[in-house]
ROZATOR-639620 format. One line per field, with one value per residue (C-alpha): x, y, z negated; residue number from 1; residue in one letter. Coordinates in nm, 3 decimals, always signed. Layout:
% ROZATOR-639620
px (X, ...);
py (Y, ...);
pz (Z, ...);
n (NUM, ...);
res (A, ...);
//
This chain:
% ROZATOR-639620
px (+4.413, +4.060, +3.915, +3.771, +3.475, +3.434, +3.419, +3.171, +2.948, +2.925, +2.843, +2.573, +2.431, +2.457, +2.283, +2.044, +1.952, +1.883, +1.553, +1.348, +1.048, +1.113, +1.243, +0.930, +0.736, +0.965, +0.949, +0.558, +0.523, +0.770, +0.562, +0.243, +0.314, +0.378, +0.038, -0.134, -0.048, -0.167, -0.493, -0.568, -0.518, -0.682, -1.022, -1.012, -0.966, -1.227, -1.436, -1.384, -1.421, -1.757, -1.965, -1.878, -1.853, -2.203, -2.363, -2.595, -3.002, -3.184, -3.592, -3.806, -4.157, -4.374, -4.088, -4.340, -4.410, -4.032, -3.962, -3.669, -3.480, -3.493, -3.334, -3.075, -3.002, -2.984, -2.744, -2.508, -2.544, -2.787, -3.071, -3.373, -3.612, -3.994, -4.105, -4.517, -4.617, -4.441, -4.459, -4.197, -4.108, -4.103, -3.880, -3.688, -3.643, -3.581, -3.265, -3.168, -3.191, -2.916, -3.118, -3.096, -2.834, -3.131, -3.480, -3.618, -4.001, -4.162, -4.491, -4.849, -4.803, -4.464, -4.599, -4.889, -4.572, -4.364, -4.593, -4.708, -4.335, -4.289, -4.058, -4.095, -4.001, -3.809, -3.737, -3.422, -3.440, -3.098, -2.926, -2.581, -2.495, -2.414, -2.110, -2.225, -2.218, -2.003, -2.329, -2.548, -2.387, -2.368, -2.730, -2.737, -2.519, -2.793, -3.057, -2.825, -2.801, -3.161, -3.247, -2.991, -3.118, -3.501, -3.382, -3.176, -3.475, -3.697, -3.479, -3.476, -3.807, -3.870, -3.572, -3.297, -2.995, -2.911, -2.550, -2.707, -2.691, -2.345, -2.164, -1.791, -1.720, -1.420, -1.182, -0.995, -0.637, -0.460, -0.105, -0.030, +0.024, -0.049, +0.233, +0.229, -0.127, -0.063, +0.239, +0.052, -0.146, +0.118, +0.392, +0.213, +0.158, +0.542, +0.652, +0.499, +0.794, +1.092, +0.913, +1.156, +1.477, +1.320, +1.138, +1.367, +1.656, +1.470, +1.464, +1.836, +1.958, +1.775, +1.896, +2.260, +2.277, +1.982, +1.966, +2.360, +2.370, +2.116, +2.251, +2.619, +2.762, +2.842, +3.065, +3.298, +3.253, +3.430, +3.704, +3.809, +4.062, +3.905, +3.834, +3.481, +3.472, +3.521, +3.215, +2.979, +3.082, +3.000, +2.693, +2.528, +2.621, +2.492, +2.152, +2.132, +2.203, +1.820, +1.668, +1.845, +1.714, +1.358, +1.375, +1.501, +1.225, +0.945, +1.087, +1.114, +0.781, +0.585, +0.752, +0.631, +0.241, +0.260, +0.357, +0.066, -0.174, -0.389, -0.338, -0.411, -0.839, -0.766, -0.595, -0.284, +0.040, +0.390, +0.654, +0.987, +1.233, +1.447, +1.738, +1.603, +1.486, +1.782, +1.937, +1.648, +1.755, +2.133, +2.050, +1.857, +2.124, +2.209, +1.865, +1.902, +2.247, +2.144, +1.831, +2.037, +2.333, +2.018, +1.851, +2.215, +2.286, +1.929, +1.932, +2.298, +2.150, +1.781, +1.948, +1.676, +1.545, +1.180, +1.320, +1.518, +1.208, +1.023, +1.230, +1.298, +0.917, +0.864, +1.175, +1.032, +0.774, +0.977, +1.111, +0.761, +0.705, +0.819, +0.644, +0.324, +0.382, +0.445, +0.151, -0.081, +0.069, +0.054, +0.410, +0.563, +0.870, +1.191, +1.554, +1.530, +1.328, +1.584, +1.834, +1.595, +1.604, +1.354, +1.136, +1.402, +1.337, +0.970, +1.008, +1.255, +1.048, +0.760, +0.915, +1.061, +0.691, +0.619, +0.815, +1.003, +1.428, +1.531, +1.884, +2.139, +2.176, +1.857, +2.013, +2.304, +2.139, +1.885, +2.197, +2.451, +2.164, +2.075, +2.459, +2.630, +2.429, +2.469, +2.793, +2.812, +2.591, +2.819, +3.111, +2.910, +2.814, +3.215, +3.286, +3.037, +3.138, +3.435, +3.307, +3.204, +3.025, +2.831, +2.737, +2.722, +2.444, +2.592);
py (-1.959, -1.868, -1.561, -1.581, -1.391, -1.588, -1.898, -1.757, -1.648, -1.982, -2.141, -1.951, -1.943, -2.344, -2.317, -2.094, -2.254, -2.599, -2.477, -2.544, -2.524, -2.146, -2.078, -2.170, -1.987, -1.683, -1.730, -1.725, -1.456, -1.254, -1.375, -1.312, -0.904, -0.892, -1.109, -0.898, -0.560, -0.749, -0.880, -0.544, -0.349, -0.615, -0.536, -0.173, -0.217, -0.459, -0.254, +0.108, -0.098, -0.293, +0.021, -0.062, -0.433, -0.524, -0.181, -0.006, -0.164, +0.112, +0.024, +0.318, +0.342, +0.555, +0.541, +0.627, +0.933, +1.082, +0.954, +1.163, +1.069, +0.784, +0.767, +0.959, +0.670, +0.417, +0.671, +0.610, +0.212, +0.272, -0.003, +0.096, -0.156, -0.044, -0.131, -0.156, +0.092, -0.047, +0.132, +0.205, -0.132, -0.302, -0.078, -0.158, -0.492, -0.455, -0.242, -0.492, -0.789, -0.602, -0.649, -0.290, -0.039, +0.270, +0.312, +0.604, +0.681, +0.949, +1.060, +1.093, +1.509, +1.473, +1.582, +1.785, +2.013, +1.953, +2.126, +2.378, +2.464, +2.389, +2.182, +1.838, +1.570, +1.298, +1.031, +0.847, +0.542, +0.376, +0.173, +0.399, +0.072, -0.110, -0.105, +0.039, +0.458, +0.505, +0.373, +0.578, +0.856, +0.828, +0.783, +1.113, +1.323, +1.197, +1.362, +1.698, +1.704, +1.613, +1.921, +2.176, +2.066, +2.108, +2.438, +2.597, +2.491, +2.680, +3.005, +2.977, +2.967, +3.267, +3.439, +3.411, +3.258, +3.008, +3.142, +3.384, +3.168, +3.093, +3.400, +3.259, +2.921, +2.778, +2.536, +2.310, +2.165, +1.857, +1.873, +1.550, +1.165, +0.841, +0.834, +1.100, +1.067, +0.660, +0.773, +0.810, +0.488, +0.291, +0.439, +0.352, -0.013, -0.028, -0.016, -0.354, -0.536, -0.381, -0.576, -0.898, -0.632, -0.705, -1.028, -1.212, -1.092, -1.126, -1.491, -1.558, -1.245, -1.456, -1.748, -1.655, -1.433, -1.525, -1.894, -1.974, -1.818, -2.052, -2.356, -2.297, -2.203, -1.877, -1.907, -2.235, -1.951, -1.696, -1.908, -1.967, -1.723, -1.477, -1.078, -0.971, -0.801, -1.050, -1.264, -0.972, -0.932, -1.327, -1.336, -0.989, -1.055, -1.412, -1.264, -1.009, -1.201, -1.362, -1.008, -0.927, -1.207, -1.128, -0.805, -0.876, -1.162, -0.931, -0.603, -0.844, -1.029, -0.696, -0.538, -0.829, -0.814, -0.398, -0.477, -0.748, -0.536, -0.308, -0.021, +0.192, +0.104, +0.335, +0.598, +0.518, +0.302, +0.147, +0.325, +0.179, +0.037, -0.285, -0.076, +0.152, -0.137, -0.287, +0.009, +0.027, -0.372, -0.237, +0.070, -0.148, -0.382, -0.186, -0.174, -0.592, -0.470, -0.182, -0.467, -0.748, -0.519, -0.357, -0.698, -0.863, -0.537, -0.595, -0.924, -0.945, -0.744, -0.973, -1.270, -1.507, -1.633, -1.511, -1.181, -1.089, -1.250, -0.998, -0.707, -0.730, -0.805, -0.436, -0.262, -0.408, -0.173, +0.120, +0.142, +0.215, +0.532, +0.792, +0.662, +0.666, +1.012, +1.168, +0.946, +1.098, +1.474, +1.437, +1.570, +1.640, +1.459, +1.637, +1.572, +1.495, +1.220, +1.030, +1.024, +0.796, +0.445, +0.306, +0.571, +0.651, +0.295, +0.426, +0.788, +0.639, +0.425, +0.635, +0.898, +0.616, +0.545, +0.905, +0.848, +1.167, +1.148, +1.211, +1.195, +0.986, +1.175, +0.983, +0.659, +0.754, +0.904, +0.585, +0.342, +0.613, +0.636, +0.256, +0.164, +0.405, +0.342, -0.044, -0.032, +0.153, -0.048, -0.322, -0.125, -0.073, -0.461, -0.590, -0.354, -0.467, -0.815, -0.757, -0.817, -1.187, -1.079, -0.846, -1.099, -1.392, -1.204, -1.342);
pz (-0.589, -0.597, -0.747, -1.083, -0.946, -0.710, -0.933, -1.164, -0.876, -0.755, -1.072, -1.104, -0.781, -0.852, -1.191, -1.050, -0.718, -0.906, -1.076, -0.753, -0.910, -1.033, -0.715, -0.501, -0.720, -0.699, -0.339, -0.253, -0.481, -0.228, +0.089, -0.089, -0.085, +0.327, +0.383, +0.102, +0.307, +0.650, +0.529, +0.280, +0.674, +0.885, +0.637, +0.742, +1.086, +1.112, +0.867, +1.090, +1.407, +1.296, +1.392, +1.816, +1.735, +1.614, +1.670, +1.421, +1.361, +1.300, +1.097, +1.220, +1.086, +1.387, +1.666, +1.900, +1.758, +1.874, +2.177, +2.222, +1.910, +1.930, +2.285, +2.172, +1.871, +2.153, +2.315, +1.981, +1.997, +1.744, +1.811, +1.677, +1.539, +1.525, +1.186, +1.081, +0.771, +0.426, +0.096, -0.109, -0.258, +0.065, +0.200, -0.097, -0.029, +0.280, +0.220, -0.071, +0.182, +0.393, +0.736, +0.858, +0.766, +0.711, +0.742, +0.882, +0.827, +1.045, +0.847, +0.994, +0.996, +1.171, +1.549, +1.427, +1.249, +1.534, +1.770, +1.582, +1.496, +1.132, +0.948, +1.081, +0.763, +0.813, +0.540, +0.531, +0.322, +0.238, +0.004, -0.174, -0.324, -0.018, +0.239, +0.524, +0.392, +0.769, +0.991, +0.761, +0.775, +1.200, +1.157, +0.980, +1.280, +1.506, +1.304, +1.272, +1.643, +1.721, +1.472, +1.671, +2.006, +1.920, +1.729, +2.063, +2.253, +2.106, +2.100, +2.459, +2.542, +2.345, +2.528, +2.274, +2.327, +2.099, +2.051, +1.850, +1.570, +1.639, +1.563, +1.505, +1.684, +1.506, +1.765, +1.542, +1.681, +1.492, +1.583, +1.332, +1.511, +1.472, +1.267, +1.049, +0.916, +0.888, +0.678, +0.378, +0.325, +0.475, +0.321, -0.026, +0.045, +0.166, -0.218, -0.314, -0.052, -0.273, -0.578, -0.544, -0.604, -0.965, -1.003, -0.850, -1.053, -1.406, -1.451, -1.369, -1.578, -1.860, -1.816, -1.747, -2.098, -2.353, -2.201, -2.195, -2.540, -2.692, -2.488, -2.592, -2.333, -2.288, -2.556, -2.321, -2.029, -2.261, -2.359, -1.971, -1.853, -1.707, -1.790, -1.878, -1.567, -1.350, -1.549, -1.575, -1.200, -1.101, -1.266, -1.123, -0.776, -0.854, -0.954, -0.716, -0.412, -0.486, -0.479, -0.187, -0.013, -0.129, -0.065, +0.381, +0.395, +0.278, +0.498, +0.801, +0.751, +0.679, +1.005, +1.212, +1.063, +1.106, +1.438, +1.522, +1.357, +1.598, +1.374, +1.677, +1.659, +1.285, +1.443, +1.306, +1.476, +1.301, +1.514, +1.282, +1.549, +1.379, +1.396, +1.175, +1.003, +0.917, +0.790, +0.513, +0.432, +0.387, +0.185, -0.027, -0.119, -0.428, -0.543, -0.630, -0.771, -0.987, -1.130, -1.184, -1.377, -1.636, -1.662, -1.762, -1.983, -2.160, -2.209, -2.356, -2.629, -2.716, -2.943, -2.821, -2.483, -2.575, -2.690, -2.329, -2.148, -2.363, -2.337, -1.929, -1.844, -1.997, -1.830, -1.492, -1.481, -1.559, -1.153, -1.099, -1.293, -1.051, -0.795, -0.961, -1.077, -0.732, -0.606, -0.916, -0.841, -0.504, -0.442, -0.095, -0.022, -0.168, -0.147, -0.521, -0.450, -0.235, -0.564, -0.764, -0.774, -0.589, -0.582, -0.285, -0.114, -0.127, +0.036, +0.260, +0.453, +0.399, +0.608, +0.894, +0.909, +1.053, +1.331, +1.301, +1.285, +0.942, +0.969, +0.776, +0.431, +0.331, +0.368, +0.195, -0.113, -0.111, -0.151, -0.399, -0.590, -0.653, -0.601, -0.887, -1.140, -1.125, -1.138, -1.443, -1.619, -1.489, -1.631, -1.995, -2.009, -1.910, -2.162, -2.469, -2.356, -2.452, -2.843, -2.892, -3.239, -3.045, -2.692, -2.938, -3.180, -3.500);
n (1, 2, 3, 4, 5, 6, 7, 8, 9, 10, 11, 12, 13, 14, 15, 16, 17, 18, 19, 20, 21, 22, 23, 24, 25, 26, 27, 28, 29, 30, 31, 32, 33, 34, 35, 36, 37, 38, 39, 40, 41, 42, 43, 44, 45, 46, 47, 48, 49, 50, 51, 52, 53, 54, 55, 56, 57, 58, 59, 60, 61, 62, 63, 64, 65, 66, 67, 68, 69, 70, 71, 72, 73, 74, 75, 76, 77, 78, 79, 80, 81, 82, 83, 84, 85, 86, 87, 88, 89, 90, 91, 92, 93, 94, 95, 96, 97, 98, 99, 100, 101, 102, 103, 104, 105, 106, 107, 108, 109, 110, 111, 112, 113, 114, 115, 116, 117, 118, 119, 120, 121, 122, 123, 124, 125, 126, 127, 128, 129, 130, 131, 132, 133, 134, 135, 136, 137, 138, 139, 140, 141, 142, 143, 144, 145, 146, 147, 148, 149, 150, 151, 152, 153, 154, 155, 156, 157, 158, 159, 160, 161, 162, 163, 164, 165, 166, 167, 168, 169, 170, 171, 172, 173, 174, 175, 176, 177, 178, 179, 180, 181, 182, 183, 184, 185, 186, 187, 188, 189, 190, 191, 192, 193, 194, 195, 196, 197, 198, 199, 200, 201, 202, 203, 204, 205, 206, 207, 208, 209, 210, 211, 212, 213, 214, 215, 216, 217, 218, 219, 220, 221, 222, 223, 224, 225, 226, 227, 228, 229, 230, 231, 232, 233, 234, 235, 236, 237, 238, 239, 240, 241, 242, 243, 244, 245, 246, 247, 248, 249, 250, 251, 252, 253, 254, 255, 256, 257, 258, 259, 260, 261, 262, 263, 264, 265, 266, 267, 268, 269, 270, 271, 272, 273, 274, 275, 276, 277, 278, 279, 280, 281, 282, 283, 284, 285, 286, 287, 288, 289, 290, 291, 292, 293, 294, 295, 296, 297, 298, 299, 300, 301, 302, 303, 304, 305, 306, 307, 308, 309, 310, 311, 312, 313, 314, 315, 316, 317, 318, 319, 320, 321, 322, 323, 324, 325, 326, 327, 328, 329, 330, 331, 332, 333, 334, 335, 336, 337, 338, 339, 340, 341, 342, 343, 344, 345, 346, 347, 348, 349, 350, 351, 352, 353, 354, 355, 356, 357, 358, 359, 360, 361, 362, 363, 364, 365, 366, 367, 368, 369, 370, 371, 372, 373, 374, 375, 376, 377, 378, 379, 380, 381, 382, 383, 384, 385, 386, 387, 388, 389, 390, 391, 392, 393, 394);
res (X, X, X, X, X, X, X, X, X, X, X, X, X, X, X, X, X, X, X, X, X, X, X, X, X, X, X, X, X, X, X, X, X, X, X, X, X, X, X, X, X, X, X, X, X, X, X, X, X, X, X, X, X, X, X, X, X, X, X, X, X, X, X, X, X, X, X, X, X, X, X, X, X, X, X, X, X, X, X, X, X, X, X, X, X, X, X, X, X, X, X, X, X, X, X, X, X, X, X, X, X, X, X, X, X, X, X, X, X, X, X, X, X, X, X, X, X, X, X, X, X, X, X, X, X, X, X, X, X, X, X, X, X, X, X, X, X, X, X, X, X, X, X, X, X, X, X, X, X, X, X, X, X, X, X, X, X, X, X, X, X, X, X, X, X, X, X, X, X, X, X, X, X, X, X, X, X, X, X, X, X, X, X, X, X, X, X, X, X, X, X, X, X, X, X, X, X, X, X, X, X, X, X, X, X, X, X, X, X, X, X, X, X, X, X, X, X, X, X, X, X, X, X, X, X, X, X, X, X, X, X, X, X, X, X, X, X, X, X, X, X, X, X, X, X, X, X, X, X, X, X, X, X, X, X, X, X, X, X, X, X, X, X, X, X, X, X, X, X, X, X, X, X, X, X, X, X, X, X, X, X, X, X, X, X, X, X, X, X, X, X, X, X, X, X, X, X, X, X, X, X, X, X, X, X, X, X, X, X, X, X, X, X, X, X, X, X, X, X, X, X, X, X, X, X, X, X, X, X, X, X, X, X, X, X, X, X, X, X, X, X, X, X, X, X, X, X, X, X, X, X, X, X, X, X, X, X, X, X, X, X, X, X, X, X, X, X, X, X, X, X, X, X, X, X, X, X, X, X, X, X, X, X, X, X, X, X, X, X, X, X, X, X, X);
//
């Protein structure tokens, strides 16, 4: 004889499987988050990279009156366009237009002060509204080091050495990877792919409780001969097996863009192994389980389908909260954080991405944590089932 369970989780994988339309929706909303995260990281690497791509253009009004600087621009793959006199306006439209990245105007006393050894001006015109604050600013260490070579120079041929003016020379060491300092950007944009654990589960936790209520037919379900337990049971595994689902698809498909991405040109690299992987896919299990059991708990309570769609759409955000806390406090990782629903999903991959061997406590916190909890509220919502004046709202 089959199991009751088992009956009841096929009838509503059945139920649930036969809105297609909600389904293909539910599913490009999962794929969307992987290709989000691969298109959000292919921007920065082709914006950090567009510098040595393309180069910097350079407008220079009286090149010819610093030869050396502006050799050592073209030394930077800076190319410096000689630009005729302009006022002010025209060299504000010239920025608007987005045809040079700076302009840098020499004026007519610039050599008379260089030679005679006083402050030579030099204007930098620029643009704070547009994108290209990086080129600028490499425009800007040219400058600095055109200043400090002219400067030591000058010391020398009056027989000081220009470490004079260097007293304490500070050697700076960074001991941190690839890994580690991509841990914090990626690690962020890894919570958006344990999203489905609760999108997918919401509609079906609806439907099976609100929905069957206002159709009837939760009330034929309870008349069958089966404990509360064992529906409560059917229809949360049901639900949950969709989020679990989601959840894989958009771990494995963000796994395969981190790998094709040439984080690497950022300074940064994806070093998570699928063996590792996979362990974050089966420690996540619970997390569908623990969203499915409070969306079927909720939504036993809302007498209408509007109501539970209501209710649930505002308890999906509440996941969410600790993460954004520890992101606004900017909180190291703690054991604590490993014994909070998905907030532990979050520091768990997070700290895969440094690289680093964490050992396996983390894993098993990340799936007690998720795993307990929806089995108690699995426990509560057998037991409140238990009333049909309470399940049927009348």
């Amino acid at each position: 004889m089959k199991s009751k369970l088992w009956i009841v989780l096929r009838k509503e994988l059945r139920e649930t499987l036969r809105d297609r339309r909600t389904l293909g929706m539910l599913a490009l909303v999962s794929l969307l988050y992987p290709l989000m995260i691969g298109l959000i990281l292919h921007q920065l690497i082709d914006k950090s990279t567009k510098t040595e791509r393309e180069g910097i253009e350079l407008a220079v009004i009286g090149a010819a009156k610093a030869p050396t600087l502006m050799a050592q621009l073209g030394q930077r793959n800076i190319t410096v366009k000689d630009t005729a006199p302009m006022d002010e306006d025209a060299i504000g439209q010239l920025l608007h237009a987005k045809k040079t990245v700076a302009v840098l105007r020499l004026p007519e006393d610039f050599v008379e002060n260089y030679q005679a050894m006083r402050p030579a001006r030099v204007e930098v015109w620029f643009d704070s509204a547009s994108e290209n604050g990086a080129q600028r600013r490499e425009v800007e260490e040219v400058l600095d080091a055109y200043s400090r070579n002219v400067a030591s120079a000058r010391l020398l041929a009056h027989g000081v050495s220009p470490a004079a003016l260097a007293p304490v020379v500070v050697q700076r060491y960074d001991t941190g990877t690839n890994a580690s300092r991509s841990a914090v950007l990626i690690g962020s944009l890894l919570g958006l792919l344990f999203l489905p654990a609760f999108i997918m589960t919401m509609s079906g936790a609806v439907d099976s409780t609100a929905g069957e209520r206002e159709r009837r037919s939760l009330e034929v379900l309870m008349a069958q001969p089966a404990t509360t337990w064992e529906l409560i049971g059917g229809k949360i595994l049901a639900i949950s097996l969709l989020g679990v689902v989601g959840v894989t698809v958009e771990l494995l498909l963000g796994h395969v863009v981190l790998k094709w991405l040439p984080l690497e040109e950022i300074g940064m690299s994806w070093s998570v192994g699928w063996g590792h992987l996979l362990l974050v896919c089966l420690v996540t299990a619970p997390l569908s389980l623990l969203a499915s059991a409070l969306y079927v708990t909720l939504a036993m309570n809302a007498k209408t389908f509007k109501e539970a769609q209501t209710i649930l759409s505002i308890v999906m955000l509440v996941p969410f909260i600790p993460s954004m806390v520890v992101s606004f406090m900017d909180l190291k990782t703690a054991q604590w954080m490993y014994l909070v629903p998905m907030l532990s999903n979050q520091t768990l991959a997070k700290e895969l991405s440094k690289g680093g061997d964490i050992g396996s406590l983390p894993f098993l916190l990340t799936f007690l944590c998720s795993a307990i909890p929806a089995l108690l509220l699995a426990a509560f919502a057998s037991w409140r089932m238990k009333t049909e004046r309470y399940v049927l709202a009348v």
